[in-house]
C-alpha positions in Angstrom: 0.0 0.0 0.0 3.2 2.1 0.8 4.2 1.9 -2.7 1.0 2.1 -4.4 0.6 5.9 -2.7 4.3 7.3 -3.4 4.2 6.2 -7.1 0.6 7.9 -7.1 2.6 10.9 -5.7 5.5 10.8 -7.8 3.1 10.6 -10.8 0.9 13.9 -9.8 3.8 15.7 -8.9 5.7 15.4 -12.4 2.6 15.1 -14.7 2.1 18.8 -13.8 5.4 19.4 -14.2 6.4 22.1 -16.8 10.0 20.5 -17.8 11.0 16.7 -16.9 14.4 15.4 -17.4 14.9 11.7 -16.3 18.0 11.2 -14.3 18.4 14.5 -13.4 18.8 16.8 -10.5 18.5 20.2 -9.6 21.1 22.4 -10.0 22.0 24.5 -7.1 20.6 28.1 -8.0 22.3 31.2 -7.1 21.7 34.0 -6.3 18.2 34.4 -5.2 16.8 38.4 -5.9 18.8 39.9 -3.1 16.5 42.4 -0.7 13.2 40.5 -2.1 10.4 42.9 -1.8 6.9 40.6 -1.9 4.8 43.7 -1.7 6.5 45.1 -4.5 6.0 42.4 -6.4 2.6 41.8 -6.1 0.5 42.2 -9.3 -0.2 41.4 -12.5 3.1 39.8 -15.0 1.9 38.4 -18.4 4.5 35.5 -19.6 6.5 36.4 -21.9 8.5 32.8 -22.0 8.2 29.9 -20.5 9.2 26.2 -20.0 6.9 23.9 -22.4 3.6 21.9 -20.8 1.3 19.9 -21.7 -1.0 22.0 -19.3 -0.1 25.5 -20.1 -0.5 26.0 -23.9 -2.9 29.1 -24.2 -2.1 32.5 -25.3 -2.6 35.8 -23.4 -1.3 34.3 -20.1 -1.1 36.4 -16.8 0.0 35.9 -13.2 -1.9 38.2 -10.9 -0.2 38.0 -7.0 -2.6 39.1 -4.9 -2.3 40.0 -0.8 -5.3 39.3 1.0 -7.2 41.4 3.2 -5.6 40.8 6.7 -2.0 40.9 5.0 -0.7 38.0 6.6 2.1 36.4 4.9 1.3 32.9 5.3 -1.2 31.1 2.5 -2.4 35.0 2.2 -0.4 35.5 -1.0 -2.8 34.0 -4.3 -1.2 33.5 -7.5 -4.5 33.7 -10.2 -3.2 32.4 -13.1 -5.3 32.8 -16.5 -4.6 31.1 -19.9 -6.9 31.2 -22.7 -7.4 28.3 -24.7 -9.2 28.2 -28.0 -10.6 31.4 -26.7 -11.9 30.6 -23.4 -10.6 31.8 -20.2 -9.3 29.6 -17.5 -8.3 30.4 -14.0 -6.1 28.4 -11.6 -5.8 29.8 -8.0 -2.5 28.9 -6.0 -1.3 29.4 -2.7 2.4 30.9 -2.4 4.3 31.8 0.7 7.6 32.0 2.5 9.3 28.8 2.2 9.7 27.5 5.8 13.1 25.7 4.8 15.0 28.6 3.6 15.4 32.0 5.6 16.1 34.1 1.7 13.3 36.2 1.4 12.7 35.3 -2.5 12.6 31.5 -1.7 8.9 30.7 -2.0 6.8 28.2 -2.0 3.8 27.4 -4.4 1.2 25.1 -4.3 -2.1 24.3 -6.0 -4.9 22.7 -4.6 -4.9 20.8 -0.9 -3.2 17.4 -2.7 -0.4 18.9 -4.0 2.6 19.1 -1.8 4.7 23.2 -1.7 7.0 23.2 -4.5 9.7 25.3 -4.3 9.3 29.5 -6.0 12.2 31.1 -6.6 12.1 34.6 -7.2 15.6 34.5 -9.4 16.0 38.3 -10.7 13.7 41.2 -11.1 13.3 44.9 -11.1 9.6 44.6 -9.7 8.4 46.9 -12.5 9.4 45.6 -15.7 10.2 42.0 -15.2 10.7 39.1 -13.4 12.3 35.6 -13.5 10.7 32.9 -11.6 11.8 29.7 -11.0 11.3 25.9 -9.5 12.7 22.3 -10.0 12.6 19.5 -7.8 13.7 15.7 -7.6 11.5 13.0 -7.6 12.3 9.6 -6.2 12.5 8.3 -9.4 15.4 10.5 -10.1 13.4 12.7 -12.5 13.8 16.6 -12.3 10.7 18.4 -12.8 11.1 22.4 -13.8 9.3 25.2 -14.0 10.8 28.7 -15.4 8.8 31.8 -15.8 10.0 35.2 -17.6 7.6 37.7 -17.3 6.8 41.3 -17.9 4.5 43.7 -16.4 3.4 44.5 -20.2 2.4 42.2 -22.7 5.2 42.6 -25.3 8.1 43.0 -22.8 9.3 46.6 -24.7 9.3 48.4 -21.1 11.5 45.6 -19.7 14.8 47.0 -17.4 17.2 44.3 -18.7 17.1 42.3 -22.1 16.1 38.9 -23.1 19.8 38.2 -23.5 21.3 39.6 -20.0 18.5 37.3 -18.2 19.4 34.4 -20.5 23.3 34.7 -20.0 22.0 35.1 -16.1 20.3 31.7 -16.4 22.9 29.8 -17.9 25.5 31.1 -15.3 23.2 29.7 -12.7 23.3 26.1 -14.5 19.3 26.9 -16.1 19.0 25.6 -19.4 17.6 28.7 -21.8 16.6 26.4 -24.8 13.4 24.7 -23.7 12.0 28.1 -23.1 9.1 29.3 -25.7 7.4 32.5 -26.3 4.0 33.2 -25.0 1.3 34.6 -27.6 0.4 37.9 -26.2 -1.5 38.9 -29.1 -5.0 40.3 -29.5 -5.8 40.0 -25.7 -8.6 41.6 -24.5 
């Protein structure tokens, strides 16, 4: 019965992965966004690229942090994600907070739905008004990376961004994150 349940685990946690590479692990990523400001980065960021998934193939998508009323850190931050596919809009609600394991203010922790364990959010680079650079991977017991990069911008077309797509790329690759998996978003005729 043991078994059963962690290879049900081990299958929900990569099949929503955005990135898998089998016998892989994480690299070690450095630096974090030094001084990490979440109330300055609350808002709305439209993708601009992304790691592929199977999940995440609309156009016009958006990450909207939001703080909630009694501005409690813990589970108080929501992540509203909307993609549209074919069209229709589609809204997934995630929980993200302070990573209890790590004392760097931009090491988060995301998670979607009460089944799905925290997976680590790391807030790599931004300037909090142009863009930002998000990332997560984690290991598996299988020995299966799963990862999830994010660069985003606080306009749909990235033109007011504070740093190019080639300065975050070179930044990537000096932290051991592979650049060529990432595609472009369709931010195109969104309403």
């Amino acid at each position: 019965m043991g078994f059963f349940l962690v290879a049900i685990l081990v299958f929900a946690v990569t099949a929503d992965a955005q990135f898998t590479k089998e016998k892989s692990f994480c690299p070690n990523v450095t630096p974090l966004q030094e001084n990490f400001n979440m109330t300055k980065f609350l808002g709305r960021w439209h993708e601009f690229q992304r790691y592929p998934a199977w999940y995440d193939q609309g156009s016009c998508n958006e990450d909207n942090y939001i703080r909630t009323d009694d501005g409690a850190w813990k589970s108080k931050i929501f992540l509203n994600t909307t993609l549209t596919r074919n069209g229709t809009r589609v809204s997934v609600v995630g929980e993200v907070e302070k990573n209890p394991e790590n004392d760097h203010p931009a090491s988060l922790q995301i998670k979607f739905g009460n089944f799905q364990p925290p997976q680590p959010w790391l807030v790599l680079d931004t300037d909090y008004d142009s863009y930002s650079v998000t990332y997560s991977c984690f290991n598996d017991v299988s020995g299966t990376s799963a990862e999830f990069l994010f660069i985003e911008s606080r306009n749909r077309d990235f033109s007011n961004s504070n740093k190019t797509i080639e300065e975050i790329y070179e930044d990537l690759k000096l932290q051991g994150i592979d650049t060529e998996p990432l595609q472009q978003v369709n931010q195109k005729d969104c309403a």
